[in-house]
C-alpha positions, -999 to +999 in steps of 0.1 A: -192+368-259-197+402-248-216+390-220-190+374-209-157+396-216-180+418-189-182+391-163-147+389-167-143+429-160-158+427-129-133+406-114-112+440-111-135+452-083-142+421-070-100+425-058-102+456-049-131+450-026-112+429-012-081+447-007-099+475+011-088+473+048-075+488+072-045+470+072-037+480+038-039+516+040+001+516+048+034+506+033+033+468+024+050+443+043+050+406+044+031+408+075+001+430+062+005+403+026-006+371+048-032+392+069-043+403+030-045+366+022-068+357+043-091+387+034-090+378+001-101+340+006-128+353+033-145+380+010-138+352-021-159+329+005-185+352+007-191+359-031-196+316-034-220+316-007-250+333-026-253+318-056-284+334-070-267+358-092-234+364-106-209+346-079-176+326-075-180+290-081-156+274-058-130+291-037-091+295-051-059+290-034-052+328-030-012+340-030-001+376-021+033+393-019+040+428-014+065+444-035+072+479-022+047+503-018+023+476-035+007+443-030+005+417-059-023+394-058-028+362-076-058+336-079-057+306-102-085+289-118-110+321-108-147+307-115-172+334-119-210+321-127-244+334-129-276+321-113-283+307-151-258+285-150-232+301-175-200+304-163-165+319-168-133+300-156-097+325-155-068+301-150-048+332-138-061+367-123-033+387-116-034+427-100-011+452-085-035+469-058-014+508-049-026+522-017-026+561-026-016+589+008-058+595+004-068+558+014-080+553-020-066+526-045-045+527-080-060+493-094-042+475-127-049+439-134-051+419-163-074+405-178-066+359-183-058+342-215-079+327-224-113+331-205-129+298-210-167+301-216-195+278-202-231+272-209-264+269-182-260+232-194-221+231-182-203+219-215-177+246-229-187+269-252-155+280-262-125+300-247-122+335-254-088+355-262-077+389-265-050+405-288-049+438-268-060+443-233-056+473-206-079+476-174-070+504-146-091+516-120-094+539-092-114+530-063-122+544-029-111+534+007-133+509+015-134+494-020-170+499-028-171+529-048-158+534-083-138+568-086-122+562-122-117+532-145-100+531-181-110+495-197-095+491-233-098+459-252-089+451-290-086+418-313-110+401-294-121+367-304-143+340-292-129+309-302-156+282-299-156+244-288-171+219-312-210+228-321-212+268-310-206+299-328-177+323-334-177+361-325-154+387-327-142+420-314-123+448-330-120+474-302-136+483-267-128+516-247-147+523-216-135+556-199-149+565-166-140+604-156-150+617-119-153+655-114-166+653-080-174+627-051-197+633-019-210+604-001-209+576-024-225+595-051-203+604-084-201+630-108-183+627-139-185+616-177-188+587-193-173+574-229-181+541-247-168+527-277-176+495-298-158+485-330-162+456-350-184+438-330-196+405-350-216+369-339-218+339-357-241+311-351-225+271-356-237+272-392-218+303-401-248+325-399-248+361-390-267+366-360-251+402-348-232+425-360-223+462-355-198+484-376-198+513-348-216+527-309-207+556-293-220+563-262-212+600-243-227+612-214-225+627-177-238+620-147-247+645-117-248+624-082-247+588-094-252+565-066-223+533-072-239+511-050-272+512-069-254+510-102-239+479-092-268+466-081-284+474-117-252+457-135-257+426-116-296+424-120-299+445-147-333+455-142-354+489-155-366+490-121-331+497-101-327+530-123-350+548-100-334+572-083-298+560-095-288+597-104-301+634-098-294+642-134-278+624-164-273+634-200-262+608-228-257+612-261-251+581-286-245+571-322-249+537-339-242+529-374-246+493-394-261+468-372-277+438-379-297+411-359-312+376-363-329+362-332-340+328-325-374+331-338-357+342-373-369+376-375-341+399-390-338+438-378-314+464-391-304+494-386-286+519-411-276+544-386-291+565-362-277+595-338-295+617-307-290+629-275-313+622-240-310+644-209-332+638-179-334+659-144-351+659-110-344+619-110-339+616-072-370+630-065-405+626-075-411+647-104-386+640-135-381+664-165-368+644-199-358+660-230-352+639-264-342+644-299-333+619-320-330+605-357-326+572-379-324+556-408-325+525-430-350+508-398-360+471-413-371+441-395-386+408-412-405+389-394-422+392-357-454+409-353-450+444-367-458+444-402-436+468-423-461+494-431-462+499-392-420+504-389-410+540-392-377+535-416-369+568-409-375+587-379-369+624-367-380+633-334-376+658-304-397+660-272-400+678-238-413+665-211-415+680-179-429+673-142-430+632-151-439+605-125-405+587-124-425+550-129-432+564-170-398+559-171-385+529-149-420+506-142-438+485-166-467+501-181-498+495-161-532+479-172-546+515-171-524+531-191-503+561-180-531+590-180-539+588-144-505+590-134-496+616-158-526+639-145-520+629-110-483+645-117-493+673-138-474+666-158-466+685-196-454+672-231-443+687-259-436+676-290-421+697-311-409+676-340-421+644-350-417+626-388-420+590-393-415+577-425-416+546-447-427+538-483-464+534-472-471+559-447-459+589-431-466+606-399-458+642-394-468+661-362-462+687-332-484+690-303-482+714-271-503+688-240-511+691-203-521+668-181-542+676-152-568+660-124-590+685-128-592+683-166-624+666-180-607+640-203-574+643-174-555+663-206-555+694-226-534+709-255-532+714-293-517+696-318-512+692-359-511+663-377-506+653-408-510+614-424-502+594-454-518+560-460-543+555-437-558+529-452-525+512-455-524+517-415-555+504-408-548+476-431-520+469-411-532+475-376-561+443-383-528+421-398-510+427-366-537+428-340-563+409-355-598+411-332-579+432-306-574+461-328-609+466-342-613+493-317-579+510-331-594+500-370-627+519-362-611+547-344-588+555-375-616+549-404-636+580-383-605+600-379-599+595-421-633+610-425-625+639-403-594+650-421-591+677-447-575+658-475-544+675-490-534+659-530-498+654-527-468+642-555-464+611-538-502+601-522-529+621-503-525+632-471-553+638-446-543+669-422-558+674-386-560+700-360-571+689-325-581+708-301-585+695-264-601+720-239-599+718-203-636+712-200-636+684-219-645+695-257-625+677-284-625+693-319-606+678-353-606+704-376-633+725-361-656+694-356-663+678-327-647+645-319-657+645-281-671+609-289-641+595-310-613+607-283-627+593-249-632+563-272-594+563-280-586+570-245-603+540-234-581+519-255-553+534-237 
């Protein structure tokens, strides 16, 4: 459902594209209306022509009128479908486009009732209605960039046909704030907020739910055409160089997942902040700190004792390739590219926690070229239940993790073992040198490490 309330939201700039002309810029007149009309139904023409991604389905019988020192636009039975197949039909989109004495436009539209839903195999879902509903936007002369928006929906509900599932929506705000504009790049804060947000298969089953997300942040120099480009594909990849600096900070509480497979995740609540710089160019700096509780998932591949329930961490990063970030990991690993950039890592707090193990750690690491083992640094650690992680590292992997299994059965008989209330803990100091000497408490684990590293 939320998929689609969102395709639904980007009808908005679709109109505004389209009112972006030169003919628009002053005070409406039937004249400019018609010469609008046919803008509208060419640019509506072009969005049906490529239908790979999200696009208009058929072309609508578009009317315009001016009223004043604004143009009203309306286009029945709107069809908006992805490449997939799914599809969203508005019988009605209505907007009042307001040319503004800067050549930008004061958008408000709203949003159809009902938005009727359709799956990749054509045969309605379900229609889709909303008790409260405000969309305003502020967009630039030629219509592409997005200077200010205000989305606020409440008492959503998805109201299904015969065989699919219900969902519901208590309340959506989406604020969009600009504090400065250059060239198609923005500047400005952010603010998201979900309420209520709840999915129900067709046998009255659960299969999402959240109680609460917040989502904060600002952005420094955030290119709009690239961010469209990652809302319609949304790919990792197109968040390369999509900003010189962004910081976000968000907040989730009660949510609850079943996916298809049957495997059931939860999360309690969880809280933390991410701030990254240097994103246009090629060396990225990323700072994060963040915490959780009440982590469970049944099912799937991880086995339990391998799920940190509780989680506390902070990390600095600095002088990152930009790939760790936005590529696919490659079949190397990321140590060559890490010591390529020079990168550094710091982790200053680290505890992950659940009723069979526990992981607590810092660590100070650079990453060079010149380095024998490509990194060097110090670290603590400290760990409860190995066994019970090694146990857990052959259920999950199987054959592919006897390397892992081995690795951690040496590194137990390395560590000073510490008697605690709850279980023993084994405690480790490494030590990695520049010329390629690894110690673990004083011994050397030269051997043991470039083994690990090859596993990477």
């Amino acid at each position: 459902m939320m998929n689609m309330m969102n395709r639904s939201s980007l009808l908005a700039p679709l109109l505004a594209l389209v009112l972006a002309s030169p003919a628009t810029q002053a005070l409406a007149s039937p004249e400019k209306a018609a010469a609008l009309q046919t803008l509208v139904t060419r640019h509506l023409s072009a969005a049906a022509a490529d239908r790979d991604g999200l696009h208009v389905e058929r072309v609508p019988d578009v009317q315009v009128t001016h009223a004043g020192d604004s143009y009203q636009v309306r286009i029945p039975k709107l069809r908006v479908a992805a490449g997939s197949g799914w599809m969203a039909e508005a019988p009605l989109v209505e907007g009042e486009a307001r040319p503004q004495p800067d050549g930008s436009w004061r958008i408000k539209t709203h949003l159809p009732q009902p938005l009727t839903v359709y799956g990749g195999n054509g045969f309605r879902l379900g229609d889709v209605s909303l008790g409260r509903q405000s969309l305003s936007l502020h967009l630039s002369g030629d219509g592409r960039s997005l200077l200010a928006a205000d989305l606020d929906l409440g008492n959503a509900r998805f109201i299904p046909a015969m065989g699919a599932g219900t969902g519901s929506l208590t309340a959506l705000r989406l604020i969009l704030t600009p504090q400065a504009i250059t060239g198609g790049k923005w500047s400005g804060k952010l603010s998201l907020a979900i309420d209520g947000l709840a999915m129900k298969d067709p046998m009255g089953v659960d299969r999402l739910s959240l109680r609460r997300l917040r989502l904060d942040g600002t952005a420094d120099g955030l290119d709009m055409a690239r961010l469209g480009e990652l809302v319609a594909s949304g790919r990792r990849t197109d968040l390369d160089r999509i900003a010189s600096k962004a910081d976000l900070a968000a907040e989730i509480a009660d949510f609850r997942f079943i996916g298809d497979d049957g495997t059931r995740t939860a999360l309690a609540g969880g809280k933390g902040s991410l701030s990254l710089t240097g994103l246009m160019g090629n060396r990225v700096s990323a700072v994060l700190d963040w915490r959780h509780d009440g982590l469970e998932r049944v099912g799937g591949s991880v086995p339990p004792g391998l799920l940190p329930a509780r989680a506390d961490l902070a990390l600095t990063a600095h002088s990152l390739p930009p790939a760790v970030l936005f590529s696919p990991r490659p079949p190397g690993g990321w140590t060559p590219a890490l010591a390529a950039a020079g990168s550094k890592v710091t982790v200053s707090r680290l505890h992950l926690w659940n009723p069979q193990s526990t992981i607590i750690g810092q660590g100070d690491f650079r990453f060079a070229a010149a380095h024998a083992n490509s990194v060097s640094g110090e670290g603590n650690l400290s760990l409860r239940g190995v066994d019970r992680i090694i146990g857990d590292v052959n259920r999950m992997m199987g054959a592919r993790g006897a390397g892992i299994a081995i690795a951690l059965y040496a590194l137990q008989g390395l560590g000073r073992v510490q008697p605690g209330p709850d279980d023993t803990t084994h405690q480790y100091n490494l030590v990695i040198t520049p010329d390629g000497r690894v110690t673990l408490n004083g011994s050397d684990a030269t051997g043991l490490f470039r083994g690990l590293m090859a596993l990477n």
